[in-house]
LUMFI-913376 format. One line per field, with one value per residue (C-alpha): x, y, z; residue number from 1. Coordinates in Angstrom, 1 decimal. Layout:
! LUMFI-913376
x = X/... .
y = Y/... .
z = Z/... .
n = NUM/... .
***
This chain:
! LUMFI-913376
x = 9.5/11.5/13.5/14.8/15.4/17.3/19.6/20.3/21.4/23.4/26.9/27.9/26.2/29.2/29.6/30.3/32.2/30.3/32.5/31.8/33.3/36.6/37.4/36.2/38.8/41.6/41.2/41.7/44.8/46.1/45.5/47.2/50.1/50.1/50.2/52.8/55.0/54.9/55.3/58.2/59.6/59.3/61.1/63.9/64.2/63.7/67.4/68.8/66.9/68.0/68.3/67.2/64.4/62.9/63.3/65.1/66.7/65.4/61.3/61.3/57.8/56.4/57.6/56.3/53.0/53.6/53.6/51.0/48.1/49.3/48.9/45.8/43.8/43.3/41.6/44.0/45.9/44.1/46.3/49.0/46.5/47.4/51.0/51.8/50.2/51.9/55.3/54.4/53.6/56.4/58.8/57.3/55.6/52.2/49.3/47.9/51.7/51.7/48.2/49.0/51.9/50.1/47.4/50.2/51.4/47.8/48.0/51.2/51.1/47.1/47.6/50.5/48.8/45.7/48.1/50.3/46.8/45.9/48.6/49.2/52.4/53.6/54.5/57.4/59.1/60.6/60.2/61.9/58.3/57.4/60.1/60.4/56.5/57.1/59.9/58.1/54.7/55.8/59.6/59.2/55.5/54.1/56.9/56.1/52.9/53.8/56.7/54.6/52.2/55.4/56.0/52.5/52.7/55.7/54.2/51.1/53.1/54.5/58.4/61.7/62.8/65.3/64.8/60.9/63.3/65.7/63.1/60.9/64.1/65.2/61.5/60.9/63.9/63.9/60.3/61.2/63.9/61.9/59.2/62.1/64.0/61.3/58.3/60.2/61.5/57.6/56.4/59.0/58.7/55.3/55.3/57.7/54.8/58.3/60.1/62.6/65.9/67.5/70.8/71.8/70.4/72.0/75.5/75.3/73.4/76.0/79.7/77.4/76.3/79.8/81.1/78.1/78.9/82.5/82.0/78.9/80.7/83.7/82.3/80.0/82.9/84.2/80.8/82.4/84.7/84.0/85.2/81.9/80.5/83.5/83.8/80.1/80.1/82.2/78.4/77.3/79.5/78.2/74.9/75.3/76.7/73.9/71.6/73.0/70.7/67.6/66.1/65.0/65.3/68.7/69.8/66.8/68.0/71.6/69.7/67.7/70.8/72.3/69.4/69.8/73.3/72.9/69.8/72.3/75.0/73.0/74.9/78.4/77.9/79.3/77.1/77.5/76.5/72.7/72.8/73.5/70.7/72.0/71.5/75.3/77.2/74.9/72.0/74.7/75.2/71.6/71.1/74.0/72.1/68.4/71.0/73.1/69.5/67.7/70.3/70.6/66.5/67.1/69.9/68.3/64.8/67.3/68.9/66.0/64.1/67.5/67.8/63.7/64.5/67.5/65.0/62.9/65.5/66.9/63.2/62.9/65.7/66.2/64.3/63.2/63.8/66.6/68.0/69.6/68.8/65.2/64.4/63.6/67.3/68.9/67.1/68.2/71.5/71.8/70.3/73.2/75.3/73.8/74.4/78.3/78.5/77.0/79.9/82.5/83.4/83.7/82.3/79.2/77.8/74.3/73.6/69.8/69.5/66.4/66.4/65.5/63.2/62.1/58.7/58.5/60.5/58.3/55.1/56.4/57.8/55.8/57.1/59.2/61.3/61.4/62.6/64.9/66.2/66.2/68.3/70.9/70.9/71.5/74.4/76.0/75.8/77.0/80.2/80.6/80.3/82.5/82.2/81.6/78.8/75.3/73.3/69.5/66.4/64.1/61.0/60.1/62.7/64.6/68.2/70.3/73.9/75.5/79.3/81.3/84.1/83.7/84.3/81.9/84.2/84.6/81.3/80.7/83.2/81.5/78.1/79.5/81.2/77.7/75.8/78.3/78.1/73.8/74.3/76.6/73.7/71.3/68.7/67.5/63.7/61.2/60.0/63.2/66.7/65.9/68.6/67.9/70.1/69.9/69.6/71.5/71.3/73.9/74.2/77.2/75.6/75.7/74.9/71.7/69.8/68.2/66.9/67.3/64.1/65.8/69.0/67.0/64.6/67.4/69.1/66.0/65.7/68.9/67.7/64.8/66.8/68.7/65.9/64.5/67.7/67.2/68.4/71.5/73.5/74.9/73.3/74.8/72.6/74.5/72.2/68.8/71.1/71.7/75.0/76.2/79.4/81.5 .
y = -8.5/-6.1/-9.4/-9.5/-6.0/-5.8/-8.8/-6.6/-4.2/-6.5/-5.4/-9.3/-9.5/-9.6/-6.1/-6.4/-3.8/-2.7/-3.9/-0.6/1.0/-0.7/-0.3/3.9/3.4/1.5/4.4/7.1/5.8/5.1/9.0/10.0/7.9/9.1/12.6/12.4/10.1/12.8/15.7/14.2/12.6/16.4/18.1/15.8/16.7/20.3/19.9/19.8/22.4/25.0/28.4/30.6/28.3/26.9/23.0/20.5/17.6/14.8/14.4/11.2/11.9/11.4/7.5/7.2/8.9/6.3/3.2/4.0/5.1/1.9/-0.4/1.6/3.1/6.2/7.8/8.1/10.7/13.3/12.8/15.0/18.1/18.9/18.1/19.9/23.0/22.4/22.2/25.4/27.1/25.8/27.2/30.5/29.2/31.1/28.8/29.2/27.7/24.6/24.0/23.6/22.1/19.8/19.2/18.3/15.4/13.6/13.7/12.1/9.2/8.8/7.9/6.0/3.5/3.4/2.6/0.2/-1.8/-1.0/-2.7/-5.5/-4.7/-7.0/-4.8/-7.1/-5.9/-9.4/-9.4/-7.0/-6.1/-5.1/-3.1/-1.5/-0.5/0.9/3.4/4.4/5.1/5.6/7.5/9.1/9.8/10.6/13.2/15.4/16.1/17.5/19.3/21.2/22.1/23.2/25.8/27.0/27.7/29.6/31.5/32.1/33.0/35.4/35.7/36.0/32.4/30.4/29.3/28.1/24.3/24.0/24.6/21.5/19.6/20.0/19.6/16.5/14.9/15.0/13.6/11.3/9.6/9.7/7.5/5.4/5.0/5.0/3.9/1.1/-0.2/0.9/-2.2/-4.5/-4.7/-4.9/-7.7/-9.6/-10.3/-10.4/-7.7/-11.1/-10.7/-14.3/-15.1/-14.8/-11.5/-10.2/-11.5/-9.7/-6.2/-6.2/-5.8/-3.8/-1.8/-1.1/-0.2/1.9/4.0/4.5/5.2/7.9/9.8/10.0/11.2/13.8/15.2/16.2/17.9/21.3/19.0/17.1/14.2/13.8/11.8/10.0/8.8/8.1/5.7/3.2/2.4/0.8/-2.4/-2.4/-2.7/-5.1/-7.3/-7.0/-7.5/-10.6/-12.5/-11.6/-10.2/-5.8/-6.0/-5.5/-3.1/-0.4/-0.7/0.5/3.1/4.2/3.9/6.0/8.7/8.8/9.7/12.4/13.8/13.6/15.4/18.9/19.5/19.1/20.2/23.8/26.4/26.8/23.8/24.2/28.4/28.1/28.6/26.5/22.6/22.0/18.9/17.6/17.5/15.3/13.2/12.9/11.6/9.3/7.5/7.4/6.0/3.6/1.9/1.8/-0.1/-2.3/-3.2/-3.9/-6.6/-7.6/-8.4/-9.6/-12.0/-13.9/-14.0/-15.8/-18.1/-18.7/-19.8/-21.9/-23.7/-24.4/-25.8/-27.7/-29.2/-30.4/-32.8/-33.9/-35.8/-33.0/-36.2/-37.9/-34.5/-36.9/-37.1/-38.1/-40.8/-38.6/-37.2/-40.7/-41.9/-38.9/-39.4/-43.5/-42.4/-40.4/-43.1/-45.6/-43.2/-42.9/-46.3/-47.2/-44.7/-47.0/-44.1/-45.5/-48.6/-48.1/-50.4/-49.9/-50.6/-51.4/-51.4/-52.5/-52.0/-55.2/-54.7/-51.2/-51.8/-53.4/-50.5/-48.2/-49.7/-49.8/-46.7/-44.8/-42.5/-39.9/-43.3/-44.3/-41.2/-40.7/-44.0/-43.1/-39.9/-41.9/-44.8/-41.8/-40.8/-43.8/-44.2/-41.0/-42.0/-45.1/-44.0/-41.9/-38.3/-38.9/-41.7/-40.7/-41.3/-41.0/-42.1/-43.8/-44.1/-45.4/-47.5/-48.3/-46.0/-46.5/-46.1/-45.1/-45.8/-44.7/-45.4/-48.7/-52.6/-55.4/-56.5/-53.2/-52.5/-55.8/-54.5/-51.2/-52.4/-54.9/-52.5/-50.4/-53.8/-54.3/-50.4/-50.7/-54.0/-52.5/-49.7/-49.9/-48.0/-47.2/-46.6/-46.8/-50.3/-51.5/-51.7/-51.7/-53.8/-52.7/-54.6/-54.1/-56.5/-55.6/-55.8/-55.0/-55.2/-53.9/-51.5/-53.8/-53.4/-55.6/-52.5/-50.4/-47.6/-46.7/-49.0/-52.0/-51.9/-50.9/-53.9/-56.1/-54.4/-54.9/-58.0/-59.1/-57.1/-59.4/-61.9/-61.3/-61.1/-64.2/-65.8/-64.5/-60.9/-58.8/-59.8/-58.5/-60.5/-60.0/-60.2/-61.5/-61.8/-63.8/-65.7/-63.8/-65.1/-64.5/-62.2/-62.4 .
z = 76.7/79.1/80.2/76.2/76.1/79.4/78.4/74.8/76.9/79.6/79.6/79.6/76.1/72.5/71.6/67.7/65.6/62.6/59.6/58.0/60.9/60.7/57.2/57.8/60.7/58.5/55.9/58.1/59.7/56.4/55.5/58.7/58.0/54.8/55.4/57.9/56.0/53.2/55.4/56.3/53.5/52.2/55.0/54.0/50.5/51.1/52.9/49.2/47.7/45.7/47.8/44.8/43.2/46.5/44.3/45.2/43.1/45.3/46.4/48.5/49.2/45.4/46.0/48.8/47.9/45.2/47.1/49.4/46.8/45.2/48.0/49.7/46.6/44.7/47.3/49.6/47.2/49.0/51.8/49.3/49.7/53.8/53.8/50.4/52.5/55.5/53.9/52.1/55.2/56.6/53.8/53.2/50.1/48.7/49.4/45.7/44.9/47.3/45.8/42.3/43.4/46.0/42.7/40.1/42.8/43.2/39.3/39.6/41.4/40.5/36.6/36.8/39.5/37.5/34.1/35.9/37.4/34.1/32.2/34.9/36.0/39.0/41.9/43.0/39.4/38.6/35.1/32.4/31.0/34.8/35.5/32.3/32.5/35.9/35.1/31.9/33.7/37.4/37.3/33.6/33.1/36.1/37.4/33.8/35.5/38.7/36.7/34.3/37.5/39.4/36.4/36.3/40.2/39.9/36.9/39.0/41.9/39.6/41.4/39.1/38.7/36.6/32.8/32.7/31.3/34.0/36.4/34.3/34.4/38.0/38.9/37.0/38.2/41.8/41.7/39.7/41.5/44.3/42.5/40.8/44.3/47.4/45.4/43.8/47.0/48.6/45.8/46.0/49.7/50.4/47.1/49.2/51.6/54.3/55.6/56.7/54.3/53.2/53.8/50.6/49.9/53.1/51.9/48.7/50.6/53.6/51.4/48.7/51.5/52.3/49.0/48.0/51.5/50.5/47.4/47.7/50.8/48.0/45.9/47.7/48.9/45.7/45.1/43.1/41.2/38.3/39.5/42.0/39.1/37.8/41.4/41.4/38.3/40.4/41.8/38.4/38.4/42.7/41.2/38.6/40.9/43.3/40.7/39.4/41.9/39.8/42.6/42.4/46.1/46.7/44.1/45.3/48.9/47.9/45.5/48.9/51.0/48.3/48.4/52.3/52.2/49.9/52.2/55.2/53.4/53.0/56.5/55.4/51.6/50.6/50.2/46.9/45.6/46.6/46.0/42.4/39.9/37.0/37.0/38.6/39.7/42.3/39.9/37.6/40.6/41.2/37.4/37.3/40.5/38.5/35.6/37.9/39.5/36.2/35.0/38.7/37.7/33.4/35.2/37.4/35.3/32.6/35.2/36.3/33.2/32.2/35.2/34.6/30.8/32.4/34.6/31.9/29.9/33.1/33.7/30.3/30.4/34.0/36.1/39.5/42.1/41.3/39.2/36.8/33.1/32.1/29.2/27.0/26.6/27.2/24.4/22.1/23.4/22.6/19.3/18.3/19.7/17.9/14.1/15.5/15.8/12.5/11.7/13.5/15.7/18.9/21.1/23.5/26.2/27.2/30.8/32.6/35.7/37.7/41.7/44.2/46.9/46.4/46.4/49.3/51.7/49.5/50.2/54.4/54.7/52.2/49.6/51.4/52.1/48.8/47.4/49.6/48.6/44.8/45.5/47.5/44.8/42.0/44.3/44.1/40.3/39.7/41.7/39.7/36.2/34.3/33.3/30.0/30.5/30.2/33.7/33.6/35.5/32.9/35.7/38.8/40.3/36.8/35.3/32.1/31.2/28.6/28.4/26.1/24.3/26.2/25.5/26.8/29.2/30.5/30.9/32.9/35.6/36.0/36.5/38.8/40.8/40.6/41.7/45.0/45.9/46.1/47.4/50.5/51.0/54.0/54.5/58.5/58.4/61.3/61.0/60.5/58.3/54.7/52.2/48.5/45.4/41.5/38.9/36.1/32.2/29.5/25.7/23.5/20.8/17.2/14.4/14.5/16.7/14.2/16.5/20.3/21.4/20.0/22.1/25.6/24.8/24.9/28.3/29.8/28.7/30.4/33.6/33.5/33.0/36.0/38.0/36.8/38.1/41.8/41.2/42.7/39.6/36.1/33.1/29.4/26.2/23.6/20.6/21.9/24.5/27.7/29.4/32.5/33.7/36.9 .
n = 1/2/3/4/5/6/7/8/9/10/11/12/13/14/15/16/17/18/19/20/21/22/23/24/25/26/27/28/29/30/31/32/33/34/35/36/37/38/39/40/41/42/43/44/45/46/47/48/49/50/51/52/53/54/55/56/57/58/59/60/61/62/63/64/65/66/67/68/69/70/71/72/73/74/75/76/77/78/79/80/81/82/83/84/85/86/87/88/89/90/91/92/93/94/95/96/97/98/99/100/101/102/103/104/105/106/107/108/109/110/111/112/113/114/115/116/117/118/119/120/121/122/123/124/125/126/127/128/129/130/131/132/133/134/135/136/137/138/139/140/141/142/143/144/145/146/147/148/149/150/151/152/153/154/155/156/157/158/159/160/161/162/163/164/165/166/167/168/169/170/171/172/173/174/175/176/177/178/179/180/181/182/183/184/185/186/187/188/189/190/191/192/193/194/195/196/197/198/199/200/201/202/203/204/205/206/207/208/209/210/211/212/213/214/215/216/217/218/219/220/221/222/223/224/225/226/227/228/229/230/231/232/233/234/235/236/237/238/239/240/241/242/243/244/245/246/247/248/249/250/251/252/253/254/255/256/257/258/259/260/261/262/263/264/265/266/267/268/269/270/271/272/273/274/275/276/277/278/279/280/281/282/283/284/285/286/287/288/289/290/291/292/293/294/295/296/297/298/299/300/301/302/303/304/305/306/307/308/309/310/311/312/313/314/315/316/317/318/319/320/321/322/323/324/325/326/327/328/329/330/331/332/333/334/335/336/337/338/339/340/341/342/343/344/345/346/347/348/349/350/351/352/353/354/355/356/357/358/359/360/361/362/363/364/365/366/367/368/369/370/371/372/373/374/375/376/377/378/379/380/381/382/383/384/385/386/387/388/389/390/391/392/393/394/395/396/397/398/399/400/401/402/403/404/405/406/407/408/409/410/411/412/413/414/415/416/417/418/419/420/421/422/423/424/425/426/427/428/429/430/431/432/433/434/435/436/437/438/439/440/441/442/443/444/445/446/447/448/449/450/451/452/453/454/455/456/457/458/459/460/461/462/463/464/465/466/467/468/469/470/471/472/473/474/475/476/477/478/479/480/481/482/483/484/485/486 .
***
């Protein structure tokens, strides 16, 4: 018995972390971070605040508050308590002040998450319901909270401040594009599941970046002037391009790179433009940017919920492998060319075309082989038929063509030129060099074929035909009697 107790207690035996422990330790870091992030974050926006109202236009640390009680849980809101007190401190505030105050911003960012989890809206704000949800709960809603605390601080506090509105408004709106700007970007990030930015996105951030840098140091600088916001609504068409991707991604970066430059120019900007007590040009500046990335996200949503419908569309009438047209549009398609023709507008060859061989370099080189093979064998037909032909995979190893506008004897020379290309092709596999050839069937549309299966019973019917004959070749149906052509 003390031989079991003394090898528990051996040094050499697994030590094994209580889970309990590690998710008590993962909480607490994530409280520290958070309260430094919003200290921070806070000491930032403070460098824009108003010398005679002690508020400033832009709260960076209300989106991230934002993002992290998303992504971590309502309890970490608590974090807001310490670093509202320490900023308060810091600035000279009353404590009673920075507590409301610090109370108003858990309400904040607490409802909003709980509506948003409530309403299922997707952090990574792809869709036009998603975003729209978020700016209604996150950007608009929440902010109203933490404003109307803000006023009853300042009332409890008892000092001489500005109209009880302006004070609402100027509250309300630099928490809000804080939420709009940093906690956007805090959900669409961590929804990325990659901090990695494509190639694509990078050549749309890095000449956007540019612009949006020229044209917010441009207009900063004409900060007492009203043409600081003409200047500034050159940034709506920056957006709108950068949103054209369908992606949220890039047009909140430009809104944070935005937010940053207007942070970093409390050093440069005249004093008067942060001592007045009225809501002046900067505060227009700062609405135009909430107005300019609102509108970047509606895009944006818009855009992909566009290019999502397109897809759809796109799936329903091609085939994915091959990305020519499925059967079910060829067949629509030689139905309405079999109603013009009744119509004596215009002559159509159909065209069916069965491939040689396949099966057996499918069946050796498996299917990654073969459909290689069918994309390179689409290639080719696209090359050989016209523009105004219809070109469509009707399944497995078998395509159609419709020509237009296009006599027998005519058609005969394009499916012979299409029957020499496949024959030409090679195809270099790992057991060995792989010869695939087509057999061929064609019928001029008549009058005898009374819907679309009709005609493509007789193409195929020459294609098997053609086979029947030894294959590689170009078989005719005339009536019942298939004859042959060059």
């Amino acid at each position: 018995m003390v031989a079991g107790l003394g090898e528990r207690l051996s040094p050499r035996a697994p030590l094994h972390t209580d889970p309990v422990s590690r998710a008590v330790a993962r909480q607490v870091v994530v409280f520290l971070v958070f309260l430094a992030g919003y200290f921070l974050l806070g000491m930032a926006g403070l460098q824009l605040q108003s010398a005679q109202t002690g508020v400033t236009p832009v709260w960076p640390a209300s989106g991230f508050a934002f993002a992290m009680v998303y992504w971590f849980g309502v309890a970490q809101v608590a974090a807001i308590v310490p670093a509202m007190l320490a900023l308060g401190w810091l600035v000279g505030v009353p404590a009673e002040v920075a507590a409301i105050s610090a109370v108003g911003s858990m309400l904040e960012v607490a409802l909003p998450v709980l509506l948003m989890r409530h309403f299922s809206v997707d952090p990574g704000l792809r869709h036009l319901r998603d975003a729209l949800l978020f700016v209604a709960i996150g950007p608009v809603l929440g902010p109203m909270l933490s404003a109307t605390a803000g006023g009853i601080a300042f009332a409890v506090a008892g000092g001489e401040i500005i109209d009880p509105l302006r004070l609402w408004l100027l509250w309300w709106l630099g928490n809000s594009v804080g939420i709009l700007l940093v906690g956007g970007f805090g959900l669409v990030m961590v929804a990325r599941r990659s901090l990695r930015v494509g190639r694509k996105t990078a050549l749309v951030l890095l000449p956007a970046g540019v612009a949006v840098l020229v044209i917010t140091v441009a207009g900063i600088s004409q900060i007492t002037h009203v043409t600081s916001p003409l200047m500034l609504y050159l940034l709506i068409p920056v957006f709108v391009l950068a949103a054209q991707r369908g992606d949220p991604f890039p047009v909140l970066a430009l809104g944070v790179l935005v937010m940053i430059v207007l942070l970093a120019s409390a050093a440069w900007l005249p004093a008067e433009s942060l001592a007045q007590t009225d809501l002046g040009i900067l505060c227009l500046d700062i609405s135009l940017l909430w107005v300019v990335v609102f509108t970047g996200m509606v895009v944006s949503s818009a855009r992909r919920e566009m290019q999502a419908r397109e897809q759809v569309s796109w799936l329903a009438s091609h085939d994915v492998l091959t990305r020519l047209l499925n059967r079910h549009v060829f067949m629509e398609r030689l139905e309405n060319a079999l109603s013009r023709r009744a119509g004596d507008d215009g002559s159509y060859v159909l065209v069916y075309l069965d491939l040689d061989h396949f099966k057996a370099l499918n069946d050796a080189e498996g299917h990654r082989a073969g459909d290689r093979v069918l994309r390179d064998i689409s290639a080719i037909l696209c090359q050989e038929v016209r523009e105004a032909d219809t070109l469509a995979r009707l399944g497995g190893d078998e395509f159609g063509v419709l020509l237009e506008d296009c006599q027998l004897l005519d058609g005969c020379s394009i499916a012979e030129n299409i029957r020499s290309r496949i024959e030409r092709y090679e195809y270099v596999g790992a057991r060995g060099i792989y010869r695939v050839e087509a057999s061929i069937g064609l019928v001029q549309l008549e009058s005898r074929h009374g819907t679309p299966e009709d005609a493509l019973h007789d193409a195929d019917s020459a294609c098997y035909d053609a086979k029947r004959a030894g294959r590689n070749r170009v078989l005719v149906c005339a009536g019942a009697t298939p004859v042959t052509e060059g």
